[in-house]
C-alpha positions in Angstrom: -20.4 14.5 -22.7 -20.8 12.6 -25.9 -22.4 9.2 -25.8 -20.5 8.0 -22.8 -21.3 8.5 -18.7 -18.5 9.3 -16.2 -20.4 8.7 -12.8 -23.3 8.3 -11.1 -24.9 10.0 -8.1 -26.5 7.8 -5.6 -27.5 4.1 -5.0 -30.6 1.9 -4.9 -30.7 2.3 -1.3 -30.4 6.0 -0.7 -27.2 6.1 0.7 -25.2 9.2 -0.7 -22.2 7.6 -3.2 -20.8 8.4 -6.8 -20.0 5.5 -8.9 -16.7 6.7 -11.0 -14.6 4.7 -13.3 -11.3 3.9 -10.6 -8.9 2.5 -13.3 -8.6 0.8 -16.4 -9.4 -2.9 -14.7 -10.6 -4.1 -11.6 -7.1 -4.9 -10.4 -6.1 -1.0 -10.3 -9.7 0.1 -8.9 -9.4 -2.4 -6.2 -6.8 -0.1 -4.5 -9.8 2.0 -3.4 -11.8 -0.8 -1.6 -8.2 -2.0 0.4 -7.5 1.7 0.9 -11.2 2.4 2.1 -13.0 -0.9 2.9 -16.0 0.6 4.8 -16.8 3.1 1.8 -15.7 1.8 -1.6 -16.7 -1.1 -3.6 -16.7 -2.4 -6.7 -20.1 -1.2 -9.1 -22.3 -4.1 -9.8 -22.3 -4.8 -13.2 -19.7 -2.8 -14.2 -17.0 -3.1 -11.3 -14.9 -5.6 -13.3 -14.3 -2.7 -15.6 -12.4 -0.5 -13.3 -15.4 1.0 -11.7 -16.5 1.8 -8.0 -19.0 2.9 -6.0 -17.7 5.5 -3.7 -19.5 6.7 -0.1 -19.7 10.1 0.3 -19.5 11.8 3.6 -17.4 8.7 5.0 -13.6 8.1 5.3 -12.9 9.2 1.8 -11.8 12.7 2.3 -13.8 14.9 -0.3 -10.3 16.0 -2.3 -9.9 12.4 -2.8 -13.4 12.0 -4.0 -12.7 15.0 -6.7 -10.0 13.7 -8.1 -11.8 10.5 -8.4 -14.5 12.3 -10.3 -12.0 14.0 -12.1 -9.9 10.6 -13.1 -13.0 9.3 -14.4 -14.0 12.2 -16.5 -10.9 12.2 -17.9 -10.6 8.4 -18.5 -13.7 8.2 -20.1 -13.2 11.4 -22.7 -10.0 9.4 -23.8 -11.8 6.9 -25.3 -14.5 8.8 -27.0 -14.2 9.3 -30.7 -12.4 12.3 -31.2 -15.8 13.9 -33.0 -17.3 13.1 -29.7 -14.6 15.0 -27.5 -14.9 18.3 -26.0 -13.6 20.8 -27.3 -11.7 23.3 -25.0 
């Protein structure tokens, strides 16, 4: 999708997560760590731009965790050029 990323699968120490873009600032994506303390946190590096690190097969329920990967696709194709956008 362009030149941009809109998650990531996994985590340095195996465990099964997806690292999605949770808002536009880390005020907004924060919701997900009070909502789900044992299974979201911010993404090192690049948490204080809205995104998280998110547990699969915790207390996230997977419809949550779609939309999630959905919101961040979405976010992130909104900011590409428009030359860079897919066309649909």
């Amino acid at each position: 999708m362009g030149s941009r990323i809109f998650a990531f699968l996994g985590s340095p120490d195996g465990e099964a997560r997806v690292g999605v873009k949770c808002g536009p600032n880390r005020e907004v994506a924060d919701e997900w760590i009070h909502r789900f303390p044992d299974d979201a946190k911010a993404s090192a590096y690049i948490g204080r731009s809205g995104w998280n690190s998110l547990r699969l097969n915790g207390a996230i329920p997977d419809d949550e965790l779609i939309e999630a990967v959905d919101g961040s696709y979405e976010a992130v194709v909104a900011k590409l050029p428009k030359r860079e956008r897919p066309t649909v």
